[in-house]
N, C-alpha and C positions, 0 to 999 in steps of 0.2 A: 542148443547144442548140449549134450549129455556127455558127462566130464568124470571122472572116479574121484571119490576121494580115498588120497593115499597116508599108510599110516608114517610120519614121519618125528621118529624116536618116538615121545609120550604125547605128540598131540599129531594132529590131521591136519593134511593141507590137498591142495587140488596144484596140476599141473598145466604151463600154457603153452601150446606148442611153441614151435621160432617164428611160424610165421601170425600166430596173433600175437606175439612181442614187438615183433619189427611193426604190423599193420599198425598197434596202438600204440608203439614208442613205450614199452614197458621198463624200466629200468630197474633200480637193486630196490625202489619202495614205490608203493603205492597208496592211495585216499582208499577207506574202506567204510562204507555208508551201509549203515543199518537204519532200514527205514521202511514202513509198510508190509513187515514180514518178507522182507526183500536183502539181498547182501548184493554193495551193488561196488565193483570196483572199477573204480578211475585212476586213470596212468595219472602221477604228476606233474605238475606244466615243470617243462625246464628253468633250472632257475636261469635269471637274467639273460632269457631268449629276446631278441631282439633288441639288445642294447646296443649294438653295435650301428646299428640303423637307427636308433635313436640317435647315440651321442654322432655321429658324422652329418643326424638333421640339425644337432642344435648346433654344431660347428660351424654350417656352412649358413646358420642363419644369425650368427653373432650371439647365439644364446648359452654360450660355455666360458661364461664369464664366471670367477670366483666368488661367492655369495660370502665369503668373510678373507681378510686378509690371511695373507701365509704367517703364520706367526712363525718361521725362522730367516724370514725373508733378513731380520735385523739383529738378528743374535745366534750365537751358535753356544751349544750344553755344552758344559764343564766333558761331559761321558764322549763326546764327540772329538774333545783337542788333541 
């Protein structure tokens, strides 16, 4: 695909239409890989996608247990009364 590049204020950039945003989930950044005389860009994974599917597996398999106790379980700060 042959794409223009456009002059934006002092430096260049190239343009994506909506529907290669939407097809590759483009958002406000992207990975930008320089490599083999090649510029290769990759959308960025979402952050904490699938967590929500994680924590409902480790819920329903007794694994969302607390790895250290709550430290106000027995005291409450002076900034708090």
């Amino acid at each position: 695909m042959e794409v223009s590049v456009v002059k934006i204020g002092n430096s260049r950039g190239i343009r994506f239409s909506k529907t290669i945003i939407e097809r590759y989930n483009i958002r406000d950044n992207v990975e930008l890989i320089l490599e083999d005389g090649q510029i290769i860009i990759r959308p960025l994974p979402q952050t904490r996608k699938g967590w929500d599917q994680a924590f409902s597996e480790m819920h329903a398999s007794g694994d969302d247990k607390l790895t250290m106790p709550d430290i106000f379980d027995e005291e409450e700060p002076e900034e708090w009364k």
